[in-house]
Each structure stands twice: as C-alpha cells, then as structure tokens.
C-alpha positions in Angstrom: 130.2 107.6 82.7 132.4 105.8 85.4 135.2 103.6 84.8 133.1 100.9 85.3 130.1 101.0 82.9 133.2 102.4 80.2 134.6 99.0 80.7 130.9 96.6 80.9 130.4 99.1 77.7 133.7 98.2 76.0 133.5 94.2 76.9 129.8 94.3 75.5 131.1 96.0 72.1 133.9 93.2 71.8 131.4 90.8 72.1 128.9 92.5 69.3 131.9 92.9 66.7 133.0 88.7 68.2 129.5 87.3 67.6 128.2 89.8 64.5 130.0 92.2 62.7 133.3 90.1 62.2 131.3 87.2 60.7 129.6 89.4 58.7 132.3 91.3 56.9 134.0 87.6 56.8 130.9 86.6 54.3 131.5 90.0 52.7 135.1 90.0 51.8 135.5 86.2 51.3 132.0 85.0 50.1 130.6 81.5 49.6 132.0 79.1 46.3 129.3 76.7 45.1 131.4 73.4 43.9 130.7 72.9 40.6 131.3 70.0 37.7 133.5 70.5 35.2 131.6 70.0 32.3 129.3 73.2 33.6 132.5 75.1 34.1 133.3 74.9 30.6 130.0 75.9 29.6 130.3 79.4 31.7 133.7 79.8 29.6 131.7 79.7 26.6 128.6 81.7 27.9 131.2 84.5 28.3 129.9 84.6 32.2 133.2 84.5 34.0 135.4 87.6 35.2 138.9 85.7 36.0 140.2 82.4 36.8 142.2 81.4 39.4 144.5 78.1 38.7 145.6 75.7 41.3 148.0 72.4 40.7 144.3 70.5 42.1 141.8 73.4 41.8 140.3 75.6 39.9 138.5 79.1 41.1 136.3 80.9 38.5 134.9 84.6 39.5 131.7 85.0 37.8 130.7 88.0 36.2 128.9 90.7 38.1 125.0 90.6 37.2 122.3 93.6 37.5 122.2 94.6 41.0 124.4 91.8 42.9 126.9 93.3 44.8 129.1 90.5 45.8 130.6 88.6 43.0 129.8 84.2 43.3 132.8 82.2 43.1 132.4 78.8 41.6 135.4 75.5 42.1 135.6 72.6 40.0 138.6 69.9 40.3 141.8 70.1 38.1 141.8 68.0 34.9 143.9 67.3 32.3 142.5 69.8 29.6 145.3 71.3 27.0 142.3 72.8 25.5 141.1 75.2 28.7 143.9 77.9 28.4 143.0 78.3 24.5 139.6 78.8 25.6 140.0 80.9 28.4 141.9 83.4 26.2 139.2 82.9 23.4 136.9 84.6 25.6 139.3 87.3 27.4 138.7 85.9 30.8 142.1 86.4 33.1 143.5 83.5 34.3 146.5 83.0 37.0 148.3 80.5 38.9 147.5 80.7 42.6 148.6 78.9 46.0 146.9 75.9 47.2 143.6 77.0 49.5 143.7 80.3 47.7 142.7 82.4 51.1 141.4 80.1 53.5 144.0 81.2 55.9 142.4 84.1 56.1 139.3 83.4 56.4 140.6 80.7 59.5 142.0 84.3 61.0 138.8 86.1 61.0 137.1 83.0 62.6 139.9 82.5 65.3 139.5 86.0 66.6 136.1 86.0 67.7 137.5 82.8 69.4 140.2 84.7 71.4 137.9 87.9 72.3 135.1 85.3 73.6 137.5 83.5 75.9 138.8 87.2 76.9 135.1 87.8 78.5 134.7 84.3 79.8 137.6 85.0 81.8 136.5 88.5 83.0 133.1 87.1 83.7 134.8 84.8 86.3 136.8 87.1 88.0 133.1 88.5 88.7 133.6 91.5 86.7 131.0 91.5 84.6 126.9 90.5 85.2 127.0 88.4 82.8 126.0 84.5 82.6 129.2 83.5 84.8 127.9 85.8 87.2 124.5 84.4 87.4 125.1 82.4 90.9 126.3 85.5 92.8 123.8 87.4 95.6 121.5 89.7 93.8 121.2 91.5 97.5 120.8 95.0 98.1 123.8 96.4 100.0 123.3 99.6 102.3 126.2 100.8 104.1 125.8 102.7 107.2 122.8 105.0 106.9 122.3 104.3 103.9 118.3 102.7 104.8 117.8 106.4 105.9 115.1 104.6 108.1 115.1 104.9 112.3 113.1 104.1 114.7 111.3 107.8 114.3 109.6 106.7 111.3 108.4 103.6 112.5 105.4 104.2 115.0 102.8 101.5 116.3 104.4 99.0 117.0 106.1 99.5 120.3 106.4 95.8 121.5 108.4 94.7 118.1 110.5 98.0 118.5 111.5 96.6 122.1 112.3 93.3 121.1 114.3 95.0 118.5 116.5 97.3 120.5 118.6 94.1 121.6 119.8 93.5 118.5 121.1 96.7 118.2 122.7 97.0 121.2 124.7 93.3 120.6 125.8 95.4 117.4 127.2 97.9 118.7 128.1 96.5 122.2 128.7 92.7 122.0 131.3 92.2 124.8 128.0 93.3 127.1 126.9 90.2 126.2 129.8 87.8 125.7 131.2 88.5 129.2 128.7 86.8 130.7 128.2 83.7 128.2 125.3 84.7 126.5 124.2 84.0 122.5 122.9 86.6 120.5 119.6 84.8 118.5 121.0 83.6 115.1 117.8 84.6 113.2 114.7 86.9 114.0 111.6 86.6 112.2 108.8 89.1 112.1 105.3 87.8 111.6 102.4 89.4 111.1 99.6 90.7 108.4 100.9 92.1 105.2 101.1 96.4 105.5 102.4 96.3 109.6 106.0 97.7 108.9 107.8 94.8 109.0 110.2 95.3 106.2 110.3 99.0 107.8 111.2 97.6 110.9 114.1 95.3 109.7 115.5 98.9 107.6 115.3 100.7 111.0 117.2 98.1 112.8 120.2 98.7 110.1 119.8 102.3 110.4 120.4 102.4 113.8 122.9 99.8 114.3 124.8 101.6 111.5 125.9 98.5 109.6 126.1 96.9 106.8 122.3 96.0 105.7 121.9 93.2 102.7 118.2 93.0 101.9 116.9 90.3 99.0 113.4 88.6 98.2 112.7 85.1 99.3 112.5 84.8 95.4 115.1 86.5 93.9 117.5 83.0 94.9 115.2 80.7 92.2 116.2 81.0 88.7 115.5 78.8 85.6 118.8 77.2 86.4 119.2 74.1 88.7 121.7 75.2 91.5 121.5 78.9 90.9 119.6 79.2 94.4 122.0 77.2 96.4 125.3 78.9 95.3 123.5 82.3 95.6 122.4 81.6 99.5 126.6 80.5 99.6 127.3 83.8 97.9 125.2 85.7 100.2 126.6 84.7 103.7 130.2 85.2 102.2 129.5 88.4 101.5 127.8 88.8 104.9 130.9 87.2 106.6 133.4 89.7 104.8 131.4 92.9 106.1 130.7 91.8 109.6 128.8 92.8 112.0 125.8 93.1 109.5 122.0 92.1 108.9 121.1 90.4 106.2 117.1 90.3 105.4 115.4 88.0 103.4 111.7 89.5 102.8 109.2 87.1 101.9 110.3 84.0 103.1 107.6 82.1 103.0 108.4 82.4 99.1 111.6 80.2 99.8 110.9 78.7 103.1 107.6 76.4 102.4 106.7 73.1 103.7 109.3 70.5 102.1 107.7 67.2 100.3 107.7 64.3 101.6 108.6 63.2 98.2 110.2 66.0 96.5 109.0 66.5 93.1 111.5 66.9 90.1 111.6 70.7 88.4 111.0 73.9 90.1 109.9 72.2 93.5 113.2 70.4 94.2 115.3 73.5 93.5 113.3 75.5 95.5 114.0 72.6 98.6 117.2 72.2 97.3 118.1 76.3 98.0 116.1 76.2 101.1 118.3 73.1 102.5 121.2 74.8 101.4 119.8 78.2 103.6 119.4 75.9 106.9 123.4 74.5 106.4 124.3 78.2 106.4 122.2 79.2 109.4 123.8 76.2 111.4 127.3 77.0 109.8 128.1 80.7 110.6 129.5 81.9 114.1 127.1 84.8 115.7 130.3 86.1 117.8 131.4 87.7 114.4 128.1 89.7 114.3 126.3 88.6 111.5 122.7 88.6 111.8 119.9 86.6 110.1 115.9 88.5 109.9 113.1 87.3 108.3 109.8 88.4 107.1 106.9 86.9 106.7 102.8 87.5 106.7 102.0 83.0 106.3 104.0 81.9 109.1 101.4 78.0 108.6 103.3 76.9 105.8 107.1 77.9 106.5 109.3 74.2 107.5 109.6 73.6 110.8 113.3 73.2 110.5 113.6 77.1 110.2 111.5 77.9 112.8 113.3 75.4 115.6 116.0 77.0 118.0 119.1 77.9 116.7 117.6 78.9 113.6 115.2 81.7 113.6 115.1 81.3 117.7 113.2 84.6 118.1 109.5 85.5 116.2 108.7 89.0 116.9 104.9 89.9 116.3 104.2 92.7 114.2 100.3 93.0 114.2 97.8 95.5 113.5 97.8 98.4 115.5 95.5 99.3 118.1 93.7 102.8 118.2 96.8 104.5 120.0 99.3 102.9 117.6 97.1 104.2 114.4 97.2 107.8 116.0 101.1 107.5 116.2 101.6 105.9 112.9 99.2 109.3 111.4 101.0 111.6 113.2 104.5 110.2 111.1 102.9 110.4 108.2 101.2 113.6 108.7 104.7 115.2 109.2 105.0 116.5 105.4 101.3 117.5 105.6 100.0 121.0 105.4 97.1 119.9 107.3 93.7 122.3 108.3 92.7 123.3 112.0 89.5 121.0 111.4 91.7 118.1 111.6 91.4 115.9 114.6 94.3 112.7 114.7 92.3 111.1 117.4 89.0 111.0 115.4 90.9 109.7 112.4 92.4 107.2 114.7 89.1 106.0 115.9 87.6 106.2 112.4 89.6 103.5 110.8 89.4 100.1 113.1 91.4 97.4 111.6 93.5 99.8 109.5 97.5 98.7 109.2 100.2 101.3 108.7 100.3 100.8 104.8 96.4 101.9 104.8 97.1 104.6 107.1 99.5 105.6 104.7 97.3 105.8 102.0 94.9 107.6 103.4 96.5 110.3 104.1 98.0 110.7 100.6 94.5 110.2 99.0 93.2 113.2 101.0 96.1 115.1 100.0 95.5 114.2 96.4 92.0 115.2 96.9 92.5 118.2 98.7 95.1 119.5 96.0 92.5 118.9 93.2 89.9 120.5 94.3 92.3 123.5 95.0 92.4 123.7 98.7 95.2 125.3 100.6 95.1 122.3 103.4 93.6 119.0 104.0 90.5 119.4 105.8 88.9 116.7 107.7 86.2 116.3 104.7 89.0 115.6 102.4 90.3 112.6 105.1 86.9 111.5 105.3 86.3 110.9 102.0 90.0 109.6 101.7 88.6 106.8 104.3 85.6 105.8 102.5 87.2 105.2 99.6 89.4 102.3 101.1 86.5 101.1 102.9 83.9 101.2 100.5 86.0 102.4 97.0 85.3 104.9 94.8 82.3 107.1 94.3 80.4 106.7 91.2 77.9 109.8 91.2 77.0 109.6 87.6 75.6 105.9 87.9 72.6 106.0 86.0 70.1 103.7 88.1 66.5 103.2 87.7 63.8 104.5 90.2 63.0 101.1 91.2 66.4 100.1 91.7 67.1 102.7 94.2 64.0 102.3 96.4 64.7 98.6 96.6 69.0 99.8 97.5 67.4 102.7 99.9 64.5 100.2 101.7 67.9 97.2 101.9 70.2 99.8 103.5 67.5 101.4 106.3 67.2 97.6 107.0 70.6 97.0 108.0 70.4 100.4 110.1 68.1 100.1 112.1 68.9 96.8 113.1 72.0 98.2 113.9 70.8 100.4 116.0 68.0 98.2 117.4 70.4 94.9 119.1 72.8 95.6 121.7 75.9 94.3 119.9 76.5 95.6 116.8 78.6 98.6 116.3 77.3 101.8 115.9 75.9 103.1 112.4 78.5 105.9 111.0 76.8 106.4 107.9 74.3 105.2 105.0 74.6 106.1 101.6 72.9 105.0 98.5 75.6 106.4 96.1 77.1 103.7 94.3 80.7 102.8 95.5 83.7 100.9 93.9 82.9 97.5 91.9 79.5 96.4 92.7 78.2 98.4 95.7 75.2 99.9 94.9 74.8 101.7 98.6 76.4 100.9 102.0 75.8 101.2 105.9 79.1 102.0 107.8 79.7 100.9 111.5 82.1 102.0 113.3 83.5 100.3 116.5 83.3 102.3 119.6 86.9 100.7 121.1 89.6 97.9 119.6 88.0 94.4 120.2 89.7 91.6 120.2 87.2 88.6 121.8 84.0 88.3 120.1 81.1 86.7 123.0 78.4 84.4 121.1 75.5 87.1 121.7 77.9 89.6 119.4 78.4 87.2 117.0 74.4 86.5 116.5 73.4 90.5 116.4 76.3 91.1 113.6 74.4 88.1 112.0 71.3 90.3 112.4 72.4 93.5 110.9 73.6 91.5 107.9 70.1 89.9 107.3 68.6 93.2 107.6 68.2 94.5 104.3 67.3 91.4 102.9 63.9 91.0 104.9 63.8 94.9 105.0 63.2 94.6 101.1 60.8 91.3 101.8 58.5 93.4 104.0 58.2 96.2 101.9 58.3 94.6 98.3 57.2 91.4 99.1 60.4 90.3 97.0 63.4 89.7 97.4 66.7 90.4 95.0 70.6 89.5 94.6 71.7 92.5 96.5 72.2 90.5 99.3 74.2 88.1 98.1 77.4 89.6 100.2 75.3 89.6 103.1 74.1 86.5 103.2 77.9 84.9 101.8 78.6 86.9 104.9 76.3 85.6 107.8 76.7 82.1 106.4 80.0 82.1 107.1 80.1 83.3 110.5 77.3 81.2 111.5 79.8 78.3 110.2 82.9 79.6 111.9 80.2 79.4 115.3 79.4 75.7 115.0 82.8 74.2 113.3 85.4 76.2 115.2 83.8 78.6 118.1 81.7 75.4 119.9 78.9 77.3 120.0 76.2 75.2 118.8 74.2 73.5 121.6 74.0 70.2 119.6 77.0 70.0 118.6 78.6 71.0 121.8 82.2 72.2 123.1 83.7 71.0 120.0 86.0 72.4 116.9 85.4 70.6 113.6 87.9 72.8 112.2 89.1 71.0 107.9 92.5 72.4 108.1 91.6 74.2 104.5 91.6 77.5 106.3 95.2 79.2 107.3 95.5 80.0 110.7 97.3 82.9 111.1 100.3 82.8 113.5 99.3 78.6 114.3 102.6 77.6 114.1 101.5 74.2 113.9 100.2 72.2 111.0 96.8 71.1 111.6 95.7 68.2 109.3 92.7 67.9 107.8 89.8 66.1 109.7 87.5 63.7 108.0 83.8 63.6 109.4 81.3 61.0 108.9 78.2 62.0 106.8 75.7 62.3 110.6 77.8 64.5 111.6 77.9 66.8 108.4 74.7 66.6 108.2 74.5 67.5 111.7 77.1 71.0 111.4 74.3 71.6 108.2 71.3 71.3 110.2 72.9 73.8 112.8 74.5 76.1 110.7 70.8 76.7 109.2 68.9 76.9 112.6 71.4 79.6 113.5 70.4 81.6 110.5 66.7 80.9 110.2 66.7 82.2 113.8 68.5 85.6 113.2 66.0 86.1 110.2 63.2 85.7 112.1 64.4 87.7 114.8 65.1 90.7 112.2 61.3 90.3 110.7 60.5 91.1 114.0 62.2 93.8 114.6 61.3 95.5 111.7 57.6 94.7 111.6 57.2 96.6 115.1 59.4 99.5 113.4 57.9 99.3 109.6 57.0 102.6 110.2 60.4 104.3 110.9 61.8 101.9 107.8 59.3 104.1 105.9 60.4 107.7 107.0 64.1 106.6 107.0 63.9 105.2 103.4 62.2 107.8 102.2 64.8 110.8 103.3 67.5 108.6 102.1 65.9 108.7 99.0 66.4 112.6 99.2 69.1 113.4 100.8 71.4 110.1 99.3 73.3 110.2 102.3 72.7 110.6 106.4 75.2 110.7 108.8 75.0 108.2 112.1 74.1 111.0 114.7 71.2 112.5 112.6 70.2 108.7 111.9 69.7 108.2 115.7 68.0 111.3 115.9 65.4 110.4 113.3 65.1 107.1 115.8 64.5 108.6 118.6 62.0 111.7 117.6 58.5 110.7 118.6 56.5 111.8 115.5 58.5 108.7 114.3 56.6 106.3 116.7 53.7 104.2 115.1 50.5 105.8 116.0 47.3 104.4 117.4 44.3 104.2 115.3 41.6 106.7 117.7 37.8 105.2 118.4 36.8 107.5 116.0 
C-alpha cells in the first residue's frame, strides 16, 4: 500500500468512526430519557420497577429496572417537587437514591458530539488542499496524464492514413523545435481537430503525436466535464489548462467533442442544456486566453463535425481540421500488415487479397477481423491462421454470424435460393454493379436468411447516374426473381426495396438526376452531412412539387423493375439451374457462378420442327 492510499484509507476511517460509530456508542453509553409526570414516577416507586434514583436540586433521574432481554437500561426525568414523603418511599422499596450535579452528564455527551465536529472539519480542510477525491475535489480535471512515453503509441502503429500523419509531423516538430518557428514570426495552430468516421484512428493518432513529441499528454472525454452540479464543467475546463500551463509544452485531447461542443441555443434552456453551454463558453475563453509560445497544444476529435458551434471551428480556435477518413485499398493493406505483426499467420495468406476483400473497411474493423480469425483459427485447433479462417472472419462483419442449425422449411428455402440467384445474375448481367463474390443461403446474423456478396473491383469514390440505376437493379432482383417463379411475392425483400427506395430518393432530391425535376437539390436538412461544415436549414416545398419528387422517385423504380423482369425472363432458364445447385451445394463461390453463366448447356434451347 503506498503512502498515499494509507492516508485516503486513514481519512475515510475518521470519517466512518465521525459520521457512525461515535454516534452510535454515544446512544449506547448515554441512552435516551423519556420525560415523565410525577404522578407516574411515583407509581414506578411503588411497582418496584426502578433500579436507582438520581436527585437533582430541579431534577429527578430514575433508572428503570432491567426487563427480559433489553440490554440498555431506559432512563425516565420528572421535575423536582416538594415531596417529604419520596425519600420514605424510595427506601420502602430498596431503590438507591443519590444527590447528583445539575445536567447529570450532558457534558459528556456534548464531547462525544463535538468530536465528530472537529474530525469533519479536519477532512474538509484536506479535501481543499486537493488531497483527497472527495466532494471538494469534485471541480478538478478528471484527465488522463501520460508523461513521456507513457502513450507507448508512434507513428509505427498507426498505418493508413498518411495525409493526417503529415499534417501531424508539424506539431511535433514545433514541440521539440519551436525557435524554427518563432524566428521567423510564425504561430503554431492553437487547436487541431481530427474529423472523420468513427474507427479511422483518430484518438490513435492524437496518442502518437504525444508519443513522439515526448510530452506531457492529458487526454479527457468531451463528457467527462458535465456533472449533476451546476459549474462543475466550467471550473473543470479552468482546472484543466492550469494543469496544462504548469507542464508545458504538452497536448491536451479532448475526445468526443461534439459531446461538449454542440450547436448553442438561441435561447438557452435551463438544466443540463445551459451547463453544457455554460462549460463550452468557458472552453472558448480558455482557447483565446492561453499563449501558444509556451507550448501548449489544443486537439480534438470528432466523427459529427455538422453540429459542433461555429465559434470553435473559426481561426484561432481549432484553426487546423485534419481529415482522417477511410482508408483506401493500399492504406487497408498497411493498417493489416500492423496488426498482423503478433500473428502466426499460414503461407495461404495473401495481405493484398484481404485488402481488396474488405471495401469500405476502417482500421477498427480491420482490427477485428484479424482477431476474429485468430479466435477462429485457435478453436478449431489450427497451428496458423489460414486464409479460410480470415474469410470467414470477413463475412461475419459483413453479413454476421452463421446459423447452420436454422431449422427452415423446404418452401422457405426455395423461395430464399430462387430471391438470391435473382440478385446474381442481375449482377452479373448490367454493366455497373460490382462483381458477385459469393451467394449463400445459410442464414446469417439477425434476420438474413441468405446473401449475395459483391465485391468492388477498385476504391470508388464518384458514383455516375447509369451506376446508380444498375445497383437499383441488383437490389430488385430477387424480388421479381421470386414473382417469376412463384408467381408471389414475400417480405424478404423488404431491405431491398427500403434500399432502392432510398437511393432512387437520394437521385431526384440531392443528385439532380431526375429529368423533370432537373439540375436541382431538394435536400430537408434532416440528413447530416458529413464533413458540411455548414448548417444547411431545412427547406420547405410546396405540395406540386412533392408530389412532383413522388411521382419521380416511383418512375425511377417502376423502370428498374421492369428492366430486371426482363432480364430474367430471357435468362429464366439459367435462374432455374443456378437455384437449383444452390439448393445443393448452399453456397457457390463468384468464379464458379460465372462459370455456370457462361457454359452453353445453360443457354435456352430451341424447340426442333419435330
């Protein structure tokens, strides 16, 4: 135990024995008198209940008798009166008697009560003097402190995100060089935020900034400055850049800020709202108050840049925002490689493929994957991972987890086999979509009863309005897939069609790709626009031209579906075969998918003259 938690330890047992124990033995040793008349006093006398009597010159005490099972005896008082007759009485009945001081021990029971007073005002004190973490200490910094190295993060284990690590690197080199830059007149950024989807690395990022600088790093939650109490938050934020101030040059981090940083009222509301503003108004006074030349830098992280107040985000505040977005297909094959480091993994194993394999994947996910195929490897007792073990690592973050044992009628897996050979070969059938990687009709996580997989080909990041209209294709295909062969239709495309709907909305209300409508964005402002660092307010529209967004939005669907009936009515027969082996097999892989697609026996036949 170290000298410190002995002396919390010892404070917290003075306080225990202040607020309990000493009360307790005070009721003990000096119980509670009832006040009594003293016509009932007489009457105990001659009941033979009392022990002794205790005689005052305006008082008088009785001690009762003991009963069966009491432990503490009950004292009873009754005022002094004239009675030549009670001392006769008293000895009638063998009950002691004496003559006592006036209060007869209420001095001592004033001492027991005045010490708990002294030992409480003892840790009142202490709590001040910041000793303790107790309630005095309730406005001080709850911030992480890491000295040095402590992070034990670098730029080695952050991968993927070169740009950020660039913009990064000046920071650290106005740490541990700032005359480069005072020389010639220049200011170091008072704050940095880093924006970008939740998983990238920012909070990594911020740790290996710290690590290599080598200073001081404080790191606290946007949220850990509100508390129940009103002002807590503001003296905390004071607290904070102190602290910062007294260790300089340092970082100090505030993850989250969006959780403290949102969009002040115009008319603040009383309660939790107006402490939060009132702790965030009390943050911008100490980013305008404190000197950069002393080396004290302000970062930021935060993944809903749309709703953080403009007054942190104007210069000389956070001056610099540093994207930190998902990584492209060479980033993911970096960020594997770090965390493949520690893995015993099997010659099978290509980083590349993996890489390619998991489009739209952030580092977290990455991450995860690779510790889910360990997991999996180790439990079905492998010596490495293989590349089946990563596989099946990936499909369960895609898809979820694989529910063999399912028990699904016959019917029901026709209709889920005939729906997923439908979104297939439409796939594979319009120019835009993505290739088919797999279908399966193997239940997977909540409420997938089967799923096709597409994988991109290369990183896209501009989507062209004949792209848009094929994805809307392969996601009506099972749907009329399951109309042409059932003549029925059921919920399982619900998703799909929740889906389409919505891009075909995002085409006319934001993309202006609706002739009708024309070059125009009809956008609500309900929607967060990711890195839109402006505030777009909602637009109101008259009822034509609702009713006009509504007409499109259907024309643009009703066209993809019949465009898929007709795709699949000229390949009914290949829906057939394909549907069929899925049936058998459960799951086919993209390549032998095209394959089946491109053998001829698969090509309708012509009925012969004969």
């Amino acid at each position: 135990m170290t000298k410190k938690h002995f002396y919390n330890t010892t404070l917290f047992l003075l306080f225990f024995l202040s607020v309990v124990a000493i009360p307790r033995i005070a009721f003990a040793v000096f119980p509670a008198t009832e006040k009594i008349p003293y016509s009932d006093f007489k009457k105990l006398v001659q009941e033979d209940r009392l022990e002794e009597v205790l005689l005052s010159s305006t008082t008088i005490k009785g001690i009762l008798k003991a009963e069966d099972g009491q432990k503490v005896k009950k004292i009873v008082t009754t005022g002094k009166i004239d009675d030549p007759d009670l001392i006769k009485n008293l000895e009638a009945h063998n009950v002691k008697f004496s003559a006592t001081t006036e209060g007869g021990g209420s001095q001592y029971i004033s001492l027991i009560w005045f010490i708990p007073m002294i030992i409480f005002l003892i840790l009142i004190t202490r709590m001040r003097r910041g000793t303790t973490t107790g309630l005095m200490s309730i406005g001080k910094s709850r911030a992480n402190v890491y000295i040095d190295k402590d992070t034990g993060v670098t730029f080695d284990d952050v991968a993927g995100v070169d740009e950020a690590k660039e913009e990064l690197k000046e920071i650290i080199d106005y740490l541990q060089n700032p005359q480069k830059y005072q020389r010639l007149g220049g200011k170091i950024p008072k704050g940095v935020l880093l924006v970008g989807p939740t998983g990238t690395g920012k909070t990594l990022l911020a740790k290996a900034v710290a690590g290599e600088a080598q200073v001081p790093f404080f790191s606290i939650s946007g949220s850990g400055f509100v508390e129940m109490f009103v002002g807590v938050g503001a003296a905390r934020v004071r607290d904070l850049f102190a602290q910062a101030q007294e260790k300089a040059p340092c970082i100090i981090f505030i993850d989250e800020l969006d959780a403290l940083g949102k969009v002040r009222a115009a008319a603040p509301i009383s309660g939790g709202h107006e402490e939060r503003e009132n702790t965030l108004n009390q943050l911008l006074v100490e980013m305008d108050g404190f000197d950069t030349r002393k080396g004290v830098i302000l970062m930021a992280a935060t993944n809903r840049p749309e709703i953080l107040d403009p007054a942190l985000l104007r210069p000389g505040r956070f001056d610099r925002h540093i994207l930190v977005d998902r990584p492209d297909i060479k980033g993911r094959e970096e960020i594997l490689k770090v965390h493949c480091k520690n893995i015993k993994l099997g010659k099978d194993v290509d980083i590349k493929v993996i890489a390619a394999r998991t489009p739209g994947f952030v580092g977290a996910d990455l991450a995860n994957v690779v510790n889910e195929a360990a997991l999996l490897a180790a439990r079905m007792g492998k010596d490495t991972v293989g590349m089946d073990s990563i596989e099946e690592a990936i499909n369960r973050a895609v898809a979820g987890l694989e529910k063999k044992k399912r028990v699904m009628s016959k019917k029901e897996q026709e209709i889920v086999a005939y729906h997923e050979s439908g979104h297939a070969l439409v796939a594979e059938s319009v120019p835009g979509a993505d290739k088919v990687h797999r279908i399966s009709i193997i239940p997977r996580g909540i409420s997938a009863l089967g799923y096709t997989l597409q994988l991109p080909t290369e990183d896209r990041y501009l989507l062209t309005k004949s792209e848009l209209l094929d994805r809307l294709a392969v996601l009506m295909g099972g749907r009329v897939a399951e109309e042409i062969k059932f003549n029925e239709i059921s919920t399982g495309a619900q998703n799909d069609l929740e889906r389409a709907t919505d891009i075909a909305m995002s085409m006319v209300r934001e993309y202006g790709m609706s002739e009708k409508m024309g070059p125009m964005t009809f956008q609500d402002g309900r929607k967060p626009q990711f890195l839109d660092l402006g505030f777009r307010k909602s637009r109101e529209l008259s009822e034509e031209v609702s009713k006009d967004i509504d007409g499109e939005v259907k024309k643009i669907i009703f066209d993809a579906y019949t465009r898929v009936k007709s795709i699949l009515e000229e390949n009914k027969y290949r829906l057939e075969i394909l549907a069929k082996l899925l049936l058998e097999k459960e799951v086919i892989e993209g390549e032998e998918l095209r394959n089946i697609i491109s053998q001829n026996v698969l090509t309708p036949k012509k009925e012969s003259p004969d």
